[in-house]
C-alpha positions, 0 to 999 in steps of 0.5 A: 115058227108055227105054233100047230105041231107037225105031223111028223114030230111025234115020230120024230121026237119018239125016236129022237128021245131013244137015240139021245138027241135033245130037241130044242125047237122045231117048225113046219118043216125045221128042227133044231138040236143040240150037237156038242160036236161036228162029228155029233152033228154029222151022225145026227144029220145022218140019223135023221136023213131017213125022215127026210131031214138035211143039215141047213148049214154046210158042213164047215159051218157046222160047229159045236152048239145048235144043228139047224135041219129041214126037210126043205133045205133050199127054202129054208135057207132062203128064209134063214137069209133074209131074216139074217139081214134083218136082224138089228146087230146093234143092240139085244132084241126088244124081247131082251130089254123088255124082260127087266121090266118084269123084274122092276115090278115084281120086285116093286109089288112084293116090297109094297106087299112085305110092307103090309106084313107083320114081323118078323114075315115082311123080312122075308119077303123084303129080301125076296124083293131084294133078291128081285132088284138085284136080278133087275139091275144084272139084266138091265145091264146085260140087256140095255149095257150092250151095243155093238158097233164095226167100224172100219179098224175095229170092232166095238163092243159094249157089254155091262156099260163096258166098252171092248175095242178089238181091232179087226187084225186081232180077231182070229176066228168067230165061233158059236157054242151052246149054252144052258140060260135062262132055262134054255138052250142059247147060243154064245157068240165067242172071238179067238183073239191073237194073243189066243185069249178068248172074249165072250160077245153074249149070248143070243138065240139061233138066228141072232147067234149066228147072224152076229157070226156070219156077218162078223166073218164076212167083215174079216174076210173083207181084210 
């Protein structure tokens, strides 16, 4: 993704304000928008055909959540590809485990300032290193607790230190939803199991959302 705007944008967002189309991202040539549905993500494939965008996906691949379009489908594609088999499935990406660490010393920093405050002014900010704590170890857990793992029978997945055995005969289908987090639009990674339950994998940004679905997919289709 480049940082420079494209020319195109301006346009392209003024209209996508007017007709309702929320824009979560966009690079020199590629734009990604929220679609709540297939058919909404059909009707904005069309919309924005006359500036000259197509859908990346196919439409059968085209599920509630996150719409990928280019204005050169082919080479974007191909890019999307190769990055896709680089993605590390394994565990969250570096960006994601760093984050605790943030938290770790924020939350430091305010109880040595709450420390070198007068009552009752150090409580306040003794809770708000509190508060800073618990949001470090949530996300040490969400981040550092998750691993994922495919064996021959089964799929293994580890979230928040807890480990999930889901043997592949009882995974029905794989499927990607938007979801509002951390102040942005991600995407969940969600199983359909055989008895109909549903089990939540995490949730990821675009490419690692859909690289953990496509490969997931092809695991099963080998079965």
């Amino acid at each position: 993704m480049s940082r420079a705007q494209p020319d195109w944008l301006p346009v392209v967002r003024k209209f996508c304000h007017g007709a309702g189309i929320e824009i979560s991202g966009c690079g020199p040539d590629t734009l990604v928008v929220q679609a709540n549905s297939p058919e909404r993500a059909r009707q904005i494939s069309s919309q924005l055909q006359p500036f000259g965008f197509s859908p990346v996906e196919t439409e059968d691949d085209t599920e509630a959540g996150l719409l990928l379009l280019s204005r050169n489908p082919v080479g974007t594609r191909a890019k999307e590809a190769e990055s896709r088999a680089s993605v590390d499935l394994t565990r969250m990406p570096l960006i994601e485990r760093v984050v605790p660490a943030f938290y770790a010393l924020f939350s430091m920093w305010l109880f040595w300032f709450s420390s070198r405050q007068p009552l009752p002014k150090s409580w306040f900010y003794a809770a708000c290193a509190s508060v800073a704590l618990i949001v470090f170890l949530w996300e040490v857990s969400r981040t550092w607790g998750w691993r994922l793992q495919m064996a021959p029978e089964e799929l293994q997945v580890r979230r928040y230190f807890r480990w999930n055995v889901i043997p592949w005969a009882q995974i029905r289908a794989v499927e990607v939803r938007s979801v509002r987090s951390r102040g942005s639009v991600r995407e969940a990674v969600t199983l359909t199991l055989a008895s109909n339950a549903t089990l939540r994998l995490g949730v990821f940004g675009y490419l690692g959302a859909r690289a953990l679905r496509d490969r997931i997919r092809e695991e099963i289709a080998q079965r």
